[in-house]
C-alpha positions as CSV (number, residue, x, y, z in Angstrom):
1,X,19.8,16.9,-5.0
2,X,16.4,15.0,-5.3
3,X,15.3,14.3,-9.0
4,X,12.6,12.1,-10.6
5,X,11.2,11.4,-13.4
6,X,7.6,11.7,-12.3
7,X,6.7,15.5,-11.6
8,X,3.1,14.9,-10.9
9,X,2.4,11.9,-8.8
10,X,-1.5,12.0,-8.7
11,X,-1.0,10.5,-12.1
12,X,0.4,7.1,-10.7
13,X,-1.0,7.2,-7.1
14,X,-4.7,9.3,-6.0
15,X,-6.0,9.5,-2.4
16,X,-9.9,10.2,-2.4
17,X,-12.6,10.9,0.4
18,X,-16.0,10.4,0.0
19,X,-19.1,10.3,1.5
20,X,-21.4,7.2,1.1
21,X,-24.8,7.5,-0.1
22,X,-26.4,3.9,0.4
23,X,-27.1,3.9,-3.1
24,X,-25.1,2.9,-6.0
25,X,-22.8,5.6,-6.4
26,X,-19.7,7.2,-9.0
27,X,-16.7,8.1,-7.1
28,X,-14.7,10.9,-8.7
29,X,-11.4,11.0,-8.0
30,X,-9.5,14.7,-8.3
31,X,-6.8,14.4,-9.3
32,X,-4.2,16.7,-10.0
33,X,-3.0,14.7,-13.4
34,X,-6.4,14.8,-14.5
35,X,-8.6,11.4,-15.0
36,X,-7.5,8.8,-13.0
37,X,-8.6,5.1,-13.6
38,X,-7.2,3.5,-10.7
39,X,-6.0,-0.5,-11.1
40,X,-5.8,-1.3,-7.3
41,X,-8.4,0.4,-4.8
42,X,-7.8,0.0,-1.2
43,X,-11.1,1.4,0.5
44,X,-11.5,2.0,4.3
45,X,-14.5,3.3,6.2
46,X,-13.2,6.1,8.7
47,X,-16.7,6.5,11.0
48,X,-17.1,3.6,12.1
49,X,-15.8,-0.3,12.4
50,X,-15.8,-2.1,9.0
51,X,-13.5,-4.6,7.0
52,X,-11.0,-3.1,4.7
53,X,-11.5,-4.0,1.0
54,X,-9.1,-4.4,-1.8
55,X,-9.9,-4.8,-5.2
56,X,-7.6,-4.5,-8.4
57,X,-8.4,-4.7,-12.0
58,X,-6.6,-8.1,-12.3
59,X,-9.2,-10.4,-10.5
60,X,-12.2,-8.0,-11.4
61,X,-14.7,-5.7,-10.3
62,X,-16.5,-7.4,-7.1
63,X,-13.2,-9.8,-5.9
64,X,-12.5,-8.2,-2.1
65,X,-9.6,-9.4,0.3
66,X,-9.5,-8.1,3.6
67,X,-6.7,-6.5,4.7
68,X,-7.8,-7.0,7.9
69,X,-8.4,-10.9,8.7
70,X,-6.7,-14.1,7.0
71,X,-10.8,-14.5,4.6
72,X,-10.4,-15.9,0.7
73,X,-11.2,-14.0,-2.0
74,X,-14.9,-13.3,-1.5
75,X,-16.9,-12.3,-4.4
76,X,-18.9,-8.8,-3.2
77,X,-21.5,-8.1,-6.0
78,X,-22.3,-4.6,-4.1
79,X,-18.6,-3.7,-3.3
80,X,-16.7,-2.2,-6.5
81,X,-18.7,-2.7,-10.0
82,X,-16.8,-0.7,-12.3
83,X,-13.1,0.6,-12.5
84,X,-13.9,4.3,-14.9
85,X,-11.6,6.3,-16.2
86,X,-12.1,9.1,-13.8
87,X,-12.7,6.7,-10.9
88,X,-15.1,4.0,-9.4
89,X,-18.6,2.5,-8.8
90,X,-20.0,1.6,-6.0
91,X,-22.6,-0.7,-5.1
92,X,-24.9,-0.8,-1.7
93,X,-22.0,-2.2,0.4
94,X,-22.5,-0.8,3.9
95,X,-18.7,-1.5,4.1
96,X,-17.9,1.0,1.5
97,X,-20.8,2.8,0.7
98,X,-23.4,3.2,3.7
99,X,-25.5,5.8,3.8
100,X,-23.8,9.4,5.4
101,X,-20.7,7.4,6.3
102,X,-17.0,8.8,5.3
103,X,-14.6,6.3,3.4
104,X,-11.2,6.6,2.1
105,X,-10.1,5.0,-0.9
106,X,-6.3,4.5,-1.8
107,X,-5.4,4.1,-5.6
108,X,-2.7,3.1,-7.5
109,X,-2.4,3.3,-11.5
110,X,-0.9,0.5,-13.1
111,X,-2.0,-0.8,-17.0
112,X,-5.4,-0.3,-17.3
113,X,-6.4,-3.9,-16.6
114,X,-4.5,-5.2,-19.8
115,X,-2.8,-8.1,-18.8
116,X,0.0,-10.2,-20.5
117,X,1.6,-13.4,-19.3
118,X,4.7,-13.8,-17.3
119,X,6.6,-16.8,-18.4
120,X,10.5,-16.3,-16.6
121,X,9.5,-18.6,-13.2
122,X,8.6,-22.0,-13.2
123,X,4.9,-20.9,-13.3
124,X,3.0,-18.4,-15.6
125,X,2.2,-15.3,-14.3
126,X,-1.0,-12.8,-15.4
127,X,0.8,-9.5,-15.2
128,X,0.2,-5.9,-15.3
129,X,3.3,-3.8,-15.0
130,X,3.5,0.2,-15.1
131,X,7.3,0.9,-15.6
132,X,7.3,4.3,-14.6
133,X,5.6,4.0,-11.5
134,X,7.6,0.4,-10.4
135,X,4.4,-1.2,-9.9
136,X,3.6,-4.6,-10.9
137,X,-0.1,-7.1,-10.3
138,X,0.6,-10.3,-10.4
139,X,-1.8,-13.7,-10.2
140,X,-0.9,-17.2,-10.6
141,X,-1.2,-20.7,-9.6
142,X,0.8,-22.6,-7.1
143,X,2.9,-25.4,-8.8
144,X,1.3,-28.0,-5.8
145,X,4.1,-29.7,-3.3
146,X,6.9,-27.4,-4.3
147,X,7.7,-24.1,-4.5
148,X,7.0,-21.5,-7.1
149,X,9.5,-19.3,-8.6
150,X,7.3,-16.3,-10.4
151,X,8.2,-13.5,-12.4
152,X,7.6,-9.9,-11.3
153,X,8.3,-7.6,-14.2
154,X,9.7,-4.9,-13.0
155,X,13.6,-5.4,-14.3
156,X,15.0,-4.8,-10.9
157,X,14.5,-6.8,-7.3
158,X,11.7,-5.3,-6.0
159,X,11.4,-3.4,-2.2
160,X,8.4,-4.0,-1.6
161,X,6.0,-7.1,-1.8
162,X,2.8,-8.1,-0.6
163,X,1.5,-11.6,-1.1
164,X,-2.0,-13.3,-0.4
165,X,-3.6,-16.6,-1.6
166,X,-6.9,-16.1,-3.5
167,X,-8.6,-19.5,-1.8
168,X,-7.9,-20.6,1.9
169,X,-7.7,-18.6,4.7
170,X,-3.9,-17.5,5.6
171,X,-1.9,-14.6,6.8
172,X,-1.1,-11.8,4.3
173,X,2.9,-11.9,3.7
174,X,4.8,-8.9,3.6
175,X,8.4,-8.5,1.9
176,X,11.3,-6.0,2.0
177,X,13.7,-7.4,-0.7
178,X,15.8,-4.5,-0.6
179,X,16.8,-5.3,3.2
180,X,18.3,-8.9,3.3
181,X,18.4,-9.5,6.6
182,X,14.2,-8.9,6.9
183,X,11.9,-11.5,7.3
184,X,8.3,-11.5,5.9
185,X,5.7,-9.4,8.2
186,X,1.8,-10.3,8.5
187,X,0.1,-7.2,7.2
188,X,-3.6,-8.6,9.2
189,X,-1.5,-8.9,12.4
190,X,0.4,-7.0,15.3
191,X,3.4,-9.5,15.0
192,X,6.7,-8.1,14.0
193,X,8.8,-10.4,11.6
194,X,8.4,-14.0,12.0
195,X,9.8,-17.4,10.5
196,X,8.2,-18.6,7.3
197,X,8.8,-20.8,4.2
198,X,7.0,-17.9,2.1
199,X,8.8,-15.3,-0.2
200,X,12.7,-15.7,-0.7
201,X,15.2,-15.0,-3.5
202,X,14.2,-12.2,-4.7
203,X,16.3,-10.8,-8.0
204,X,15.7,-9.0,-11.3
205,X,13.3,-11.0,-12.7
206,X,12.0,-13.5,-10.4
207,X,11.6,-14.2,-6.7
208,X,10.4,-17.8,-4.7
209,X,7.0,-18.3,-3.1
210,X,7.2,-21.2,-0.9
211,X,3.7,-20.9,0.5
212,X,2.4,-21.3,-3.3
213,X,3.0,-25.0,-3.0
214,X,-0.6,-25.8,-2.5
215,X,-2.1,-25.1,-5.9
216,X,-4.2,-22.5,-5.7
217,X,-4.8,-18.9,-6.5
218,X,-2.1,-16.1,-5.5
219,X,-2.0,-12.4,-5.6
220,X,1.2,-10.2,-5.3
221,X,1.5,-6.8,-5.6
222,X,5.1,-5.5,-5.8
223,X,7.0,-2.2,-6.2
224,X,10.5,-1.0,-6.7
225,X,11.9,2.3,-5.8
226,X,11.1,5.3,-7.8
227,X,12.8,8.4,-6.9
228,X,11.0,10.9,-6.0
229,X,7.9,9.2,-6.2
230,X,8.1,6.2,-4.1
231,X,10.9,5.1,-1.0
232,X,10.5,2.0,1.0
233,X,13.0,1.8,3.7
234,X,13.4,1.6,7.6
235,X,14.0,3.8,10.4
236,X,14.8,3.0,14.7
237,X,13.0,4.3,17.1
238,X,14.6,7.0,20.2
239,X,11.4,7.0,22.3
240,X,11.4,10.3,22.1
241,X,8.6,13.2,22.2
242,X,8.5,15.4,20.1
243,X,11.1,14.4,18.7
244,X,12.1,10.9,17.1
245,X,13.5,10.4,13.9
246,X,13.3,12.5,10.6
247,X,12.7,10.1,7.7
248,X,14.0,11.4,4.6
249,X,12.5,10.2,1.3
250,X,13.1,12.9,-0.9
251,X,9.2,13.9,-1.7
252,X,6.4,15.4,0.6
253,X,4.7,12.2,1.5
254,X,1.1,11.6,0.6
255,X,0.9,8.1,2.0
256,X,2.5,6.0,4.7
257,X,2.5,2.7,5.9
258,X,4.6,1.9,9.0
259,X,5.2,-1.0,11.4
260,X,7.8,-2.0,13.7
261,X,10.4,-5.3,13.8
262,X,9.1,-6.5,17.4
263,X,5.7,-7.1,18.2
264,X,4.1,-3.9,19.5
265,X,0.5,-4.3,19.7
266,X,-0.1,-1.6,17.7
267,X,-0.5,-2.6,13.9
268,X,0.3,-1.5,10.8
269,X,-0.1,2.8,10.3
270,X,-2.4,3.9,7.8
271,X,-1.2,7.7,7.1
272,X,-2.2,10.0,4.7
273,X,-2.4,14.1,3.6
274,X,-6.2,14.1,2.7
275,X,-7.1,13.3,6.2
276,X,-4.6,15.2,7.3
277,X,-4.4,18.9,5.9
278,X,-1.8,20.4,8.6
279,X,0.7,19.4,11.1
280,X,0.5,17.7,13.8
281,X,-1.0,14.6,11.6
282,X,-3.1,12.5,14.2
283,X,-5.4,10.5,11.7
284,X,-4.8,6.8,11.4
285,X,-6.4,3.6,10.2
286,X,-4.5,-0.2,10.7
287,X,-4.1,-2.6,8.4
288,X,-4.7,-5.1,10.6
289,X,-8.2,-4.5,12.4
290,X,-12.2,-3.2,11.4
291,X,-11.7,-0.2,13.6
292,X,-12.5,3.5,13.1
293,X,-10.2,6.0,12.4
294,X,-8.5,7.5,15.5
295,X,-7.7,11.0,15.5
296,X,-6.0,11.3,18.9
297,X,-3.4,13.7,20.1
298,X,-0.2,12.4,21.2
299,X,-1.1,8.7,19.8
300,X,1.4,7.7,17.2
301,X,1.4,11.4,15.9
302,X,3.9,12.5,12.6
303,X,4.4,15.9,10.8
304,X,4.1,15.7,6.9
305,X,7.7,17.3,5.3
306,X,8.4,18.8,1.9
307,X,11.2,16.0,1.9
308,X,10.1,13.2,4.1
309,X,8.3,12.9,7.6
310,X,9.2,13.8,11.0
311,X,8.0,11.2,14.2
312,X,6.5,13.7,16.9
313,X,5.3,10.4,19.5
314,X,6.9,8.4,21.9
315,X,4.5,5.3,21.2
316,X,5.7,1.9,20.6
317,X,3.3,2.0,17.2
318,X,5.9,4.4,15.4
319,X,8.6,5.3,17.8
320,X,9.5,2.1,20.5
321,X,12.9,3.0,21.4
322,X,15.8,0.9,19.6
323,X,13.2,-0.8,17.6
324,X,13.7,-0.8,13.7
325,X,10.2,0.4,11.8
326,X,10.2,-0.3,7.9
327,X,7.6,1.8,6.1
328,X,6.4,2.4,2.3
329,X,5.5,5.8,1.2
330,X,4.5,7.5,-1.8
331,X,4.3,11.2,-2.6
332,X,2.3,14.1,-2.5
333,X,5.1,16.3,-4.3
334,X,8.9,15.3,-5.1
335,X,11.2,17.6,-3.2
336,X,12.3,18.6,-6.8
337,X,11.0,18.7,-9.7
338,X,12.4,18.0,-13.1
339,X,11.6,21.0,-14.7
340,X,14.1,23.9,-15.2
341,X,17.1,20.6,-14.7
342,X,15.9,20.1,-11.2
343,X,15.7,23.3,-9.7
344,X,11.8,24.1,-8.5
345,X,11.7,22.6,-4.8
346,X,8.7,21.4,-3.2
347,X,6.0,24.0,-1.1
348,X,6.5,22.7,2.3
349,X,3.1,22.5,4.4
């Protein structure tokens, strides 16, 4: 029987669409839990072709990376001004607040901005962990011609990682501890796993960042599995329409990222249940490139379950037969609550 600890998962994890006004503008978020301040934004402009942003309340209000290209840190004065407790300011950005244009912002809660230091690797890390949710912000400085061993703070290895440097231009790095045998992915990029010195030896505490040897600036985000309210794992694609493979994850999934092993040519999915209300879902974004969101039928097309997600495409972007797809998803719903001892299920769509 699915369980978890977290009944209401707005209060960790909040999708919001918005129009822009071209104007500086208060985003609302609504959700479920109430107020939500988020610590990490990840913003996307669905109309038309635009850079993704991500800020967090580690760096600050105004420090973007783009998911999209290997850029530094750039400083965005017009981008994201305030993290509120109910939501966000905007600036003028035309990237994320131009005038009529629809945006989505993904949001993750983690400690409010208060940060402590990490001392358990061989550098100090600025942390912000939320327990509950398995969700850790990390920023430190490379050690300079060596590696860096830095501490994560979530108390178990974590299954998901994403790594950036703050100063030079580089690929993101993407990590699946919980799979061993899975090298680190390029989350700007169409290229399946590939050979790098970057993030290894990942445990409890700690993990190794061989690309930190250069002294400057990092960023990792990391997560570990939370049931009912988070699942990273893998599935291997049949080719088959409508239907490839059920993913169970044991919670209606209100986000999904998704991208295959091999190189595909397709990118890394951008799914979610605001954009998409019912089933067939056929609204995606990618990681990994400016353009608009793509609503086509039969392209890399999913259902949304009450206890995971069901492939409905035969495209290589979710479904290349034999190829092995890891995703990260976090939930709308858990399949069952906690109340009553676990007995209320989830509504399914």
């Amino acid at each position: 029987m699915a369980f978890t600890t977290i009944d209401d998962p707005s209060a960790y994890f909040h999708i919001q669409l918005y129009t822009g006004s071209g104007s500086e503008k208060n985003i609302t978020n609504d959700a479920n839990a109430g107020d939500f301040k988020p610590d990490l934004i990840w913003i996307k402009q669905r109309n038309a072709t635009t850079d993704h942003g991500m800020f967090d309340s580690t760096r600050g209000v105004t420090k973007n990376l783009k998911t999209n290209v290997t850029d530094a840190e750039s400083t965005e004065v017009q981008s994201v001004k305030t993290f509120n407790t109910d939501g966000f300011t905007l600036g003028t950005s035309g990237d994320y607040n131009g005038s009529s244009d629809t945006h989505v912002a993904w949001q993750w809660k983690c400690n409010g901005g208060t940060t402590s230091t990490n001392d358990d690797g061989t550098v100090d890390v600025t942390i912000q962990v939320n327990s509950t949710a398995g969700f850790s912000i990390m920023k430190w400085t490379g050690a300079g011609n060596t590696t860096s061993t830095v501490g994560h703070g979530l108390g178990v290895k974590p299954h998901f990682i994403i790594n950036k440097g703050l100063e030079s231009a580089q690929n993101w790095s993407v990590a699946w501890p919980y799979d061993e045998t899975a090298k680190l992915m390029a989350l700007n990029t169409t290229a399946g796993f590939f050979s790098a010195s970057g993030m290894s030896s990942y445990n409890a505490s700690t993990f190794v960042d061989g690309s930190g040897g250069d002294a400057e600036d990092r960023l990792a985000l990391c997560w570990k599995e939370v049931q009912g309210y988070s699942k990273f794992g893998s599935y291997t694609g049949n080719g088959a329409e409508p239907d490839g493979p059920f993913i169970y994850t044991g919670f209606s999934p209100a986000w999904m990222i998704i991208h295959g092993s091999s190189e595909d040519g397709q990118g890394w999915v951008l799914c979610d249940h605001k954009r998409d209300i019912d089933n067939i879902a056929v609204h995606k974004l990618f990681s990994n490139v400016t353009a608009a969101e793509s609503s086509a039928v039969g392209d890399n097309n999913w259902d949304f379950l009450s206890n995971g997600f069901k492939i409905k495409t035969q495209d290589d972007g979710m479904n290349k037969s034999g190829v092995t797809f890891h995703y990260a998803a976090f939930a709308a719903s858990p399949f069952v609550t906690s109340d009553d001892g676990g007995s209320i299920p989830a509504t399914a769509r």
